[in-house]
PDB file of N, CA, C and O in Angstrom:
ATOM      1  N   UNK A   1      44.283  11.027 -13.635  1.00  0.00           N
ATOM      2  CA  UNK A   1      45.662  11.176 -13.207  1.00  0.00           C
ATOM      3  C   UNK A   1      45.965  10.078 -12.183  1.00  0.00           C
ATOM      4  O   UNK A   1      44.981   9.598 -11.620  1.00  0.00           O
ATOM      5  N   UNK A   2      47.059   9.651 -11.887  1.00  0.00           N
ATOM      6  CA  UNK A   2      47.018   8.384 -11.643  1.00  0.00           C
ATOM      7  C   UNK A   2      48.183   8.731 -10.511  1.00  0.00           C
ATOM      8  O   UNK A   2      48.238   7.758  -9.759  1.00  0.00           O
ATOM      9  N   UNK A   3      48.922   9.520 -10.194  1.00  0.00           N
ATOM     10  CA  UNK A   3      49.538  10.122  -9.138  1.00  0.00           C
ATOM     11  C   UNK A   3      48.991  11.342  -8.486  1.00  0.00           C
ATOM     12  O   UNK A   3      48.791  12.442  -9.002  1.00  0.00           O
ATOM     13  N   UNK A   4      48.734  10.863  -6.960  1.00  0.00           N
ATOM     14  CA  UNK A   4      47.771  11.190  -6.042  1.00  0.00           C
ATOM     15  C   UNK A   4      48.207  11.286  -4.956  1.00  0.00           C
ATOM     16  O   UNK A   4      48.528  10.285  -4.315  1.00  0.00           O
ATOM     17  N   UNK A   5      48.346  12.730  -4.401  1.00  0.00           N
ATOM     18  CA  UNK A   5      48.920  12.676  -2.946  1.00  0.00           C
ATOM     19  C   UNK A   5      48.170  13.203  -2.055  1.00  0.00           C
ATOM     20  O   UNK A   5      47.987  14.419  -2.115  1.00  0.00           O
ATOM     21  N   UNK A   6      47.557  12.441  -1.025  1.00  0.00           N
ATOM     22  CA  UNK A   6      47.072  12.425  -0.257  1.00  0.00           C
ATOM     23  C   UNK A   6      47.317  12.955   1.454  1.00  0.00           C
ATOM     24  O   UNK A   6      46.879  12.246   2.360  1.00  0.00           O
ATOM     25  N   UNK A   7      47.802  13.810   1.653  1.00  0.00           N
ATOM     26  CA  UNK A   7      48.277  14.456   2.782  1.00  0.00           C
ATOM     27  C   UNK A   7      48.103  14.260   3.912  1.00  0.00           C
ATOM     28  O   UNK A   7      48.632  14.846   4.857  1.00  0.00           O
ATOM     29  N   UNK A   8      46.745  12.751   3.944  1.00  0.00           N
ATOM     30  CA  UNK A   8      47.119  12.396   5.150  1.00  0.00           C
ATOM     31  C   UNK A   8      47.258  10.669   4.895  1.00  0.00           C
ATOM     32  O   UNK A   8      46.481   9.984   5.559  1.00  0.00           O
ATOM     33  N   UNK A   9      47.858  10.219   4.311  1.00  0.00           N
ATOM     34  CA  UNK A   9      48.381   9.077   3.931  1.00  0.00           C
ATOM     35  C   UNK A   9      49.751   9.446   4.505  1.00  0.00           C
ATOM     36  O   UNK A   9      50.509  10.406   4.642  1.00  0.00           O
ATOM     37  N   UNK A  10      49.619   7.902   4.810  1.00  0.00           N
ATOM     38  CA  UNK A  10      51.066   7.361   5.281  1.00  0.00           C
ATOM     39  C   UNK A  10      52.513   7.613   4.331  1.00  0.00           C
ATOM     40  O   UNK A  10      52.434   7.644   3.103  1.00  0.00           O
ATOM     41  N   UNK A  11      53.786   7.781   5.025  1.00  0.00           N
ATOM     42  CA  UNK A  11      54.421   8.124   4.552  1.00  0.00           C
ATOM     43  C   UNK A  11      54.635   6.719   3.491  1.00  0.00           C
ATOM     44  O   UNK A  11      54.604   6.702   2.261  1.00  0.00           O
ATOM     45  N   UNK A  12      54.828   5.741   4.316  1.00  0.00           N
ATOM     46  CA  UNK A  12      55.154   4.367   3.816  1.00  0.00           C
ATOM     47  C   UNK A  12      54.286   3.970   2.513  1.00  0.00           C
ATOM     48  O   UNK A  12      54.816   3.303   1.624  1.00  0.00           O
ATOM     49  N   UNK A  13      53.228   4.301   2.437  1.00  0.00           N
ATOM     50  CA  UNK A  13      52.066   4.089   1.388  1.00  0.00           C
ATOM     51  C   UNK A  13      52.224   4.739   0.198  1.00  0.00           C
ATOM     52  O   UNK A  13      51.925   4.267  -0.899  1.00  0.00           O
ATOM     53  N   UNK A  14      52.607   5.626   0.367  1.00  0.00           N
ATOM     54  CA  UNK A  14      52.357   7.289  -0.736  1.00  0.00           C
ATOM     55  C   UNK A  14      54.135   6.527  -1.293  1.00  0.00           C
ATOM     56  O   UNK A  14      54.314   6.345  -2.497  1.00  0.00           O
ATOM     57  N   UNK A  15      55.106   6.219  -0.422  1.00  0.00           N
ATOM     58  CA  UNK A  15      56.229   5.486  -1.011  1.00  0.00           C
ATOM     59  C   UNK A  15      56.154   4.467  -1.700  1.00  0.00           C
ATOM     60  O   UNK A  15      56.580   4.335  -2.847  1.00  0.00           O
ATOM     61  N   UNK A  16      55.510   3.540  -0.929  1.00  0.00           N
ATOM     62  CA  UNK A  16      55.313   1.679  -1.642  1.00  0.00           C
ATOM     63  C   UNK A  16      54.737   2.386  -3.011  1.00  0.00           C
ATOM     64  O   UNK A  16      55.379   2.300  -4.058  1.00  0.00           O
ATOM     65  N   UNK A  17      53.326   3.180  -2.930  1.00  0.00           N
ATOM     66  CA  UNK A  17      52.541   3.242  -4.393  1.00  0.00           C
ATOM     67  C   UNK A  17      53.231   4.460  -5.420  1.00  0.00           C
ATOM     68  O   UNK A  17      52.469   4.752  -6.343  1.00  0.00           O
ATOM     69  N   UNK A  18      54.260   5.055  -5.417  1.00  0.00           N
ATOM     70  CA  UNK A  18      55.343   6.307  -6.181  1.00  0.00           C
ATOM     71  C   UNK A  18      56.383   6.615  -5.395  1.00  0.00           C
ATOM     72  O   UNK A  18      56.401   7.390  -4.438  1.00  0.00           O
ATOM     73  N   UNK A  19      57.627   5.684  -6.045  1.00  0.00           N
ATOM     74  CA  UNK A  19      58.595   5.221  -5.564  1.00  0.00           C
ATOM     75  C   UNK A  19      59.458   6.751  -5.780  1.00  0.00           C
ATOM     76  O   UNK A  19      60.499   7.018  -5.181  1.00  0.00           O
ATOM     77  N   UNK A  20      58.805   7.617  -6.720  1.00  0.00           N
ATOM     78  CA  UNK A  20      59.411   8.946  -6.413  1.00  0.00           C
ATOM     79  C   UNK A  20      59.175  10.041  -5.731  1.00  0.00           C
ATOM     80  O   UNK A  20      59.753  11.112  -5.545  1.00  0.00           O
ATOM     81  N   UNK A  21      58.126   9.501  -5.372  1.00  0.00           N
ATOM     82  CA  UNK A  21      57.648  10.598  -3.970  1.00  0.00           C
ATOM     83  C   UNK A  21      59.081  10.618  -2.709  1.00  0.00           C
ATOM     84  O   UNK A  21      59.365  11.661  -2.119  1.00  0.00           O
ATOM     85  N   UNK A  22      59.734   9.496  -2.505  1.00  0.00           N
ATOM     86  CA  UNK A  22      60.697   9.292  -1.467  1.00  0.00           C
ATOM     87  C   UNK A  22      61.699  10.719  -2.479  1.00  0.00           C
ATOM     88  O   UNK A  22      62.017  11.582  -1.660  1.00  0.00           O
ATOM     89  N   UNK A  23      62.064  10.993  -3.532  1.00  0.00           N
ATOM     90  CA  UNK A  23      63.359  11.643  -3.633  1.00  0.00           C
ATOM     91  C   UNK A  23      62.630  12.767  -3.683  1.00  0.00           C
ATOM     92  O   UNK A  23      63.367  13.749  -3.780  1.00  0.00           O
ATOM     93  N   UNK A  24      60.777  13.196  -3.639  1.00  0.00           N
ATOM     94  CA  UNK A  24      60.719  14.585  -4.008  1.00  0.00           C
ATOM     95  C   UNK A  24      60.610  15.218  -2.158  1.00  0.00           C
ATOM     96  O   UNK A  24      60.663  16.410  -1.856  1.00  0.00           O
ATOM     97  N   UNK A  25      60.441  13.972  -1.080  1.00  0.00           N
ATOM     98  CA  UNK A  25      60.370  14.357  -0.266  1.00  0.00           C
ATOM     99  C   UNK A  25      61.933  14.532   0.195  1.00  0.00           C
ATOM    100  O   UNK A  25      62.040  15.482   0.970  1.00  0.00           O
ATOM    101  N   UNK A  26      62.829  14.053  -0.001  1.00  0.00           N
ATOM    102  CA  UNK A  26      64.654  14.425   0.426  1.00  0.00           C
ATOM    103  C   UNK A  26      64.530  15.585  -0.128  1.00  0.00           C
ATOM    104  O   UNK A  26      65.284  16.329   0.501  1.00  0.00           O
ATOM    105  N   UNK A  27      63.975  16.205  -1.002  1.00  0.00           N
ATOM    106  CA  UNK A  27      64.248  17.400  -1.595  1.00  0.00           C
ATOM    107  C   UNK A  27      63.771  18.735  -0.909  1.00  0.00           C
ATOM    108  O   UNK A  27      64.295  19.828  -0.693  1.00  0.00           O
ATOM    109  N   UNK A  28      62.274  18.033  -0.607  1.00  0.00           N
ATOM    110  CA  UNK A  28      61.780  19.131   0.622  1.00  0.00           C
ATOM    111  C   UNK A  28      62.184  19.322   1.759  1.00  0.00           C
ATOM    112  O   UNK A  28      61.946  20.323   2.435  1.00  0.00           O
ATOM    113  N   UNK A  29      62.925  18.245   2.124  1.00  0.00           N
ATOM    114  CA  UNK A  29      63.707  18.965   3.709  1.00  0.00           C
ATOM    115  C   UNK A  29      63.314  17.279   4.775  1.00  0.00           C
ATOM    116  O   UNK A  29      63.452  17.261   5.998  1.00  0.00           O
ATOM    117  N   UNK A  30      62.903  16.209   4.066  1.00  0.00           N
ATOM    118  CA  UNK A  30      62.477  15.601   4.837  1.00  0.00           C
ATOM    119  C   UNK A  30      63.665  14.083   4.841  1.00  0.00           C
ATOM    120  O   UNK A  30      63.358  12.918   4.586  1.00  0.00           O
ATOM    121  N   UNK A  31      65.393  14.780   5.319  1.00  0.00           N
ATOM    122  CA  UNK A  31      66.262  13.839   5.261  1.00  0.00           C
ATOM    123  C   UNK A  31      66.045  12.602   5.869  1.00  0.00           C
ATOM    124  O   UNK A  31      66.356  11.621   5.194  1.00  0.00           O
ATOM    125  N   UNK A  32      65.450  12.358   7.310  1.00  0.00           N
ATOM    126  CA  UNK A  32      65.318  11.048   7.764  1.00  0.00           C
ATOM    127  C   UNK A  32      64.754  10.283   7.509  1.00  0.00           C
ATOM    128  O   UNK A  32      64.946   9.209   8.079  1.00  0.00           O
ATOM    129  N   UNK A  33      63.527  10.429   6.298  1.00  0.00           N
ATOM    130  CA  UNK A  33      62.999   9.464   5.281  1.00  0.00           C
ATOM    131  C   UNK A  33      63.957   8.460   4.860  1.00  0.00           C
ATOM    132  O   UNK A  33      63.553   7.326   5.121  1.00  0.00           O
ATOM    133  N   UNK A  34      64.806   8.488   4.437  1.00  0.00           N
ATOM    134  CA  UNK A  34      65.799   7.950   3.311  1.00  0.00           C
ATOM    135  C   UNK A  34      67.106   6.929   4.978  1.00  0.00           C
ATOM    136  O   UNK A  34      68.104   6.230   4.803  1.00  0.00           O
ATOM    137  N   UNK A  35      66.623   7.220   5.937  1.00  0.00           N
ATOM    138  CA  UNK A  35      67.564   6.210   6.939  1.00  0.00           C
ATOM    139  C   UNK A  35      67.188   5.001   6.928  1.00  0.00           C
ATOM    140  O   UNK A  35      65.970   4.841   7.005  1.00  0.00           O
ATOM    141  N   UNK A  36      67.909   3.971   6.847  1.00  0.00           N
ATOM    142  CA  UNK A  36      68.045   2.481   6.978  1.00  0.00           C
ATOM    143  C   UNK A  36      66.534   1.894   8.200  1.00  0.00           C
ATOM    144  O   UNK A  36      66.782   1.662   9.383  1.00  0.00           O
ATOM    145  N   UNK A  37      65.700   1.808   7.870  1.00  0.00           N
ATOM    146  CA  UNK A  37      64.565   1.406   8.580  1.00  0.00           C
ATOM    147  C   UNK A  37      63.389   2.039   8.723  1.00  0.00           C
ATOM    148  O   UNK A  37      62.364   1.489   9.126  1.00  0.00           O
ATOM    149  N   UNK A  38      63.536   3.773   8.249  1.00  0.00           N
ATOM    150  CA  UNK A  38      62.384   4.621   8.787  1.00  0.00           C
ATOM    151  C   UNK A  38      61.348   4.552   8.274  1.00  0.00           C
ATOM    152  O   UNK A  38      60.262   4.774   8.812  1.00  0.00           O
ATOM    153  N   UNK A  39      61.591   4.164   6.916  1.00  0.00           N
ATOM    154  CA  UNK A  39      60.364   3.805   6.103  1.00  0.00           C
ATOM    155  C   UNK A  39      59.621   2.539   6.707  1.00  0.00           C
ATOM    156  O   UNK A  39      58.406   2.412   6.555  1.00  0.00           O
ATOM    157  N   UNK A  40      60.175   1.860   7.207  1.00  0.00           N
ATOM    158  CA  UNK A  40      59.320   0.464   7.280  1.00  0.00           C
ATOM    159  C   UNK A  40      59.043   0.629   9.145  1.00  0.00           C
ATOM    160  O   UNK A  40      58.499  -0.260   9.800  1.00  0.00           O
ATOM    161  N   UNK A  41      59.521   1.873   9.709  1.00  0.00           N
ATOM    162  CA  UNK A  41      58.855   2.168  11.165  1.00  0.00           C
ATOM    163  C   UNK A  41      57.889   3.268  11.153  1.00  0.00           C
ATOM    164  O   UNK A  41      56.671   3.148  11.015  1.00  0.00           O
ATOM    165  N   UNK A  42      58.651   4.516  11.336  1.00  0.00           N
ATOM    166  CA  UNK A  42      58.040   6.034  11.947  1.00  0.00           C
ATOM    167  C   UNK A  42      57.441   5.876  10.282  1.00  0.00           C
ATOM    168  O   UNK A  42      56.412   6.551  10.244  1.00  0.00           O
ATOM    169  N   UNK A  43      57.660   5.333   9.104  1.00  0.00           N
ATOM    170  CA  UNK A  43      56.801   5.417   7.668  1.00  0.00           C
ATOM    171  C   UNK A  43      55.536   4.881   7.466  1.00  0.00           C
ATOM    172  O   UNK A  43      54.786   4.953   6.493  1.00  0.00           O
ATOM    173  N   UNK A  44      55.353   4.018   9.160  1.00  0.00           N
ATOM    174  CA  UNK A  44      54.006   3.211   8.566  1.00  0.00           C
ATOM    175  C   UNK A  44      52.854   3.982   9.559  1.00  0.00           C
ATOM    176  O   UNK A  44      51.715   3.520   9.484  1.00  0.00           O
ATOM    177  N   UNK A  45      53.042   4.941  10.333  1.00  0.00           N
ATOM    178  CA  UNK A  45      52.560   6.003  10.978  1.00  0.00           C
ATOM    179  C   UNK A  45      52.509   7.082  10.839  1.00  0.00           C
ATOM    180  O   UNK A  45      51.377   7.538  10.997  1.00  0.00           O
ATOM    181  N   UNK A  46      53.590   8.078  10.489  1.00  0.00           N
ATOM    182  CA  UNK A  46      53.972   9.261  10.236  1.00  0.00           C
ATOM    183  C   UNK A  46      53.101   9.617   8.934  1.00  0.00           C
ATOM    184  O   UNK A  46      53.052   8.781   8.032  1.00  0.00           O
ATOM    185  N   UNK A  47      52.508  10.667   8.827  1.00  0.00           N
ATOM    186  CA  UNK A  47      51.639  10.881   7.471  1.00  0.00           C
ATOM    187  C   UNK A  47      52.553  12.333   7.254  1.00  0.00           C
ATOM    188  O   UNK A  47      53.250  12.924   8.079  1.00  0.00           O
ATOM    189  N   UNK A  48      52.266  12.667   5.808  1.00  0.00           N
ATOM    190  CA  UNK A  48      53.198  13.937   5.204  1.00  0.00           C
ATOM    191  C   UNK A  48      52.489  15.660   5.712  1.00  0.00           C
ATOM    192  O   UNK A  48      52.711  16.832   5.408  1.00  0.00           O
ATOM    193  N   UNK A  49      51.461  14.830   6.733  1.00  0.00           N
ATOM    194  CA  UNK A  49      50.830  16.280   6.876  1.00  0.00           C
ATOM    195  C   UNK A  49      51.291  16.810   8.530  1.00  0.00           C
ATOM    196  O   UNK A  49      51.353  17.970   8.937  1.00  0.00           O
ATOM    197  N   UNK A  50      51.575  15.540   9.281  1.00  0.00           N
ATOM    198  CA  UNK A  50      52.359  15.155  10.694  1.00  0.00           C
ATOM    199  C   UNK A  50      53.811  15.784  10.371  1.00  0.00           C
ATOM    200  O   UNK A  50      54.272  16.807  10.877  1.00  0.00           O
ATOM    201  N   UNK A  51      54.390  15.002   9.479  1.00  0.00           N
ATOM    202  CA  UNK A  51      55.814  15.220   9.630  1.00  0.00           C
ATOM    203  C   UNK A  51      55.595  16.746   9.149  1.00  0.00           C
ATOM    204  O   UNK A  51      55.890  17.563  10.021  1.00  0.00           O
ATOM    205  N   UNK A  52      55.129  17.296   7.913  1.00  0.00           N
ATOM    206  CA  UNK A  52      55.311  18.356   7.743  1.00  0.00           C
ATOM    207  C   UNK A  52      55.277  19.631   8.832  1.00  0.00           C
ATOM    208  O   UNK A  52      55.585  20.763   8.460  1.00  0.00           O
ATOM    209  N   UNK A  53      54.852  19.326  10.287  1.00  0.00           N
ATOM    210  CA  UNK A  53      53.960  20.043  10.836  1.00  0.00           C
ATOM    211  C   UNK A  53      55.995  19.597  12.097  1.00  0.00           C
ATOM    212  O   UNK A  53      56.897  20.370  12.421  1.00  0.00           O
ATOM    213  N   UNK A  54      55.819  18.152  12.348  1.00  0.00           N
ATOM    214  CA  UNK A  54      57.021  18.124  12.897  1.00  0.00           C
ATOM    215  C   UNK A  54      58.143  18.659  12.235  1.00  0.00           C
ATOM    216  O   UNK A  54      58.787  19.281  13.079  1.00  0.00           O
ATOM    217  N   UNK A  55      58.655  18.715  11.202  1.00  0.00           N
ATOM    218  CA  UNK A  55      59.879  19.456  10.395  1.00  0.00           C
ATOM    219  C   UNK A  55      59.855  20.892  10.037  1.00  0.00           C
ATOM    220  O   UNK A  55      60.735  21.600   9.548  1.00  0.00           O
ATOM    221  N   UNK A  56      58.391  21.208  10.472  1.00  0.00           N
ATOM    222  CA  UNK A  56      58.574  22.578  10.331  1.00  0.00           C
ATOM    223  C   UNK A  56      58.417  23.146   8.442  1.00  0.00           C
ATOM    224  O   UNK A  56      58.887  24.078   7.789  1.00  0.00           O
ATOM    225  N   UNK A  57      57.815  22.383   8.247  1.00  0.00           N
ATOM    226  CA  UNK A  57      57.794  22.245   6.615  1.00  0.00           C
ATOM    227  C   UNK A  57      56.405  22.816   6.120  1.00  0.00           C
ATOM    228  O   UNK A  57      55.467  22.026   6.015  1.00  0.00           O
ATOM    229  N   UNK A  58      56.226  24.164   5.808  1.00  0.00           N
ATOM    230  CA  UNK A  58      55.201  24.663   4.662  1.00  0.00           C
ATOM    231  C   UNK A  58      54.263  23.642   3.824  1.00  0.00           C
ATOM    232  O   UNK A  58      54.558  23.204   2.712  1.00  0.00           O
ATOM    233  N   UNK A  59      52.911  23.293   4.648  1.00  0.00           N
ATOM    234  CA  UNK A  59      52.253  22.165   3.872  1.00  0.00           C
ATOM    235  C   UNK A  59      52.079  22.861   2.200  1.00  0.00           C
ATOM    236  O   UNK A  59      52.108  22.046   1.278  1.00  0.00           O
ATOM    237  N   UNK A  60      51.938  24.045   1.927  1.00  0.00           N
ATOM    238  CA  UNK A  60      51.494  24.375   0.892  1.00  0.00           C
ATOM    239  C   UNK A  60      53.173  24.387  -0.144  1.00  0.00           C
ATOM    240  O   UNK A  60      53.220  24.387  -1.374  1.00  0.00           O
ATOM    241  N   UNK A  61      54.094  24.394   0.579  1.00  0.00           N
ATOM    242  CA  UNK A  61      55.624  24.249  -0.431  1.00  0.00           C
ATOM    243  C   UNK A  61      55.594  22.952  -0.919  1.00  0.00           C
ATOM    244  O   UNK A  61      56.042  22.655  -2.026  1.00  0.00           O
ATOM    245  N   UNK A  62      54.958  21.962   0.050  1.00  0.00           N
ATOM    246  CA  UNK A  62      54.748  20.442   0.019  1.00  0.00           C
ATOM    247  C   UNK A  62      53.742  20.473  -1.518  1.00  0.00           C
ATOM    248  O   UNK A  62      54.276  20.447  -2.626  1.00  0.00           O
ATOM    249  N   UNK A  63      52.477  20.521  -1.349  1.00  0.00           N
ATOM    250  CA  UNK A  63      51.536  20.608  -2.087  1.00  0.00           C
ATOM    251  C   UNK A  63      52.112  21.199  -3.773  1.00  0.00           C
ATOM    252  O   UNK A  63      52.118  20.836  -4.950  1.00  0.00           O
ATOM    253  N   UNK A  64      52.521  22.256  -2.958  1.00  0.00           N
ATOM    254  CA  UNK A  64      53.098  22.753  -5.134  1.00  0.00           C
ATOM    255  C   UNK A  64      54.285  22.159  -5.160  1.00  0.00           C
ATOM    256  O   UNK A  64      54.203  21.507  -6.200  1.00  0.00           O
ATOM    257  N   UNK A  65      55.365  21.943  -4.697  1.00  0.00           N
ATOM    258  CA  UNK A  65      56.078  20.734  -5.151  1.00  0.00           C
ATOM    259  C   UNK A  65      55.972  19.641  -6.084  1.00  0.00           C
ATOM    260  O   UNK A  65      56.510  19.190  -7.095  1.00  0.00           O
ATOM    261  N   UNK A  66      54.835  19.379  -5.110  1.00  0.00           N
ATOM    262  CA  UNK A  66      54.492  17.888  -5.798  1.00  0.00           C
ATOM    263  C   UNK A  66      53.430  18.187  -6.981  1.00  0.00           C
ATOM    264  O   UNK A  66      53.431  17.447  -7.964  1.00  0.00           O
ATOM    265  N   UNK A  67      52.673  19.090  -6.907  1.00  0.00           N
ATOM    266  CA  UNK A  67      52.323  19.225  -7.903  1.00  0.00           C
ATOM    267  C   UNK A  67      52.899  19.596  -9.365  1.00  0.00           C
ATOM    268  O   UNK A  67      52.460  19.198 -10.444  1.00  0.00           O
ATOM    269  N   UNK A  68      53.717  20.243  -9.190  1.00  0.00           N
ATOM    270  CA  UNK A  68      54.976  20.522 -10.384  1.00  0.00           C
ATOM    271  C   UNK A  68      55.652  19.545 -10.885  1.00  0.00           C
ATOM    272  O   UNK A  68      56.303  19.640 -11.925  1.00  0.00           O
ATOM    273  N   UNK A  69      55.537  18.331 -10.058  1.00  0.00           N
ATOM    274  CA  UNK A  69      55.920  16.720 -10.012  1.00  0.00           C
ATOM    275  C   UNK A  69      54.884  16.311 -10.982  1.00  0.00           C
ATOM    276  O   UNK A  69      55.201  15.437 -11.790  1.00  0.00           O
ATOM    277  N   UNK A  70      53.813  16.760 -11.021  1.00  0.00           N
ATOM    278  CA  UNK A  70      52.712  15.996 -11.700  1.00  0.00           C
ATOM    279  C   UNK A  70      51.627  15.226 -10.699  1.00  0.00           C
ATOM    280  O   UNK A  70      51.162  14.148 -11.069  1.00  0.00           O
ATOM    281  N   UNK A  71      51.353  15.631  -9.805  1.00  0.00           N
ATOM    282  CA  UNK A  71      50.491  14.608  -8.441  1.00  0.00           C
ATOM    283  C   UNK A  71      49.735  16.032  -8.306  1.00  0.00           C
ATOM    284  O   UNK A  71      50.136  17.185  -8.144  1.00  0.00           O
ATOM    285  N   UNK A  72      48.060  15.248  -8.489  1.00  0.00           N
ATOM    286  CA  UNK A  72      46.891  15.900  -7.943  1.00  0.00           C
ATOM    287  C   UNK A  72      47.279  15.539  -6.112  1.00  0.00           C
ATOM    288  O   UNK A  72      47.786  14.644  -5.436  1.00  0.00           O
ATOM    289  N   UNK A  73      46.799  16.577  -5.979  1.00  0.00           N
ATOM    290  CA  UNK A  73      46.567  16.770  -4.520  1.00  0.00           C
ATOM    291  C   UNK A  73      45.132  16.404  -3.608  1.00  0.00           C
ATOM    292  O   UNK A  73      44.224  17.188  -3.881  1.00  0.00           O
ATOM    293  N   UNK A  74      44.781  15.395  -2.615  1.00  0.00           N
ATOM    294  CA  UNK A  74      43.699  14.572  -2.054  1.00  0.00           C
ATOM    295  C   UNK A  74      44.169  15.604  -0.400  1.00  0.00           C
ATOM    296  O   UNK A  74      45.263  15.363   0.110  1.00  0.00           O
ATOM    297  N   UNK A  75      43.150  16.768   0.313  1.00  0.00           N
ATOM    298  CA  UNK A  75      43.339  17.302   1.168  1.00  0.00           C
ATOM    299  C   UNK A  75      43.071  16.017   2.174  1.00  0.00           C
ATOM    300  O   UNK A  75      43.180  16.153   3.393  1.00  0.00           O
TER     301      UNK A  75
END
């Protein structure tokens, strides 16, 4: 399987390498992804297991999400 999300990878990374990970994360609750710069700042630090934890976001809603997406999950 060739889509792989890694939960503590960078936001910016997990974007650059599945350019649809950015719309499955707007979907989960994670709007300031998608602002004019964040990806290429708080994206090259921020990992999906950080923000999830800052947004208040269910790592495991995260996890089957994306898995329903088709992405094995890397704890």
């Amino acid at each position: 399987m060739d889509k792989v999300l890694d939960m503590n990878q960078t936001v910016y990374e997990l974007c650059s390498s599945h350019p649809d990970a950015m719309e499955i994360m707007l979907e989960l609750g994670f709007k300031n992804i998608a602002e004019p710069g964040m990806l290429q700042t708080a994206g090259r630090f921020m990992t999906l297991a950080k923000g999830a934890k800052m947004k208040k976001i269910d790592p495991e809603l995260i996890k089957s999400t994306f898995r329903s997406k088709g992405y094995a999950i890397i704890e």
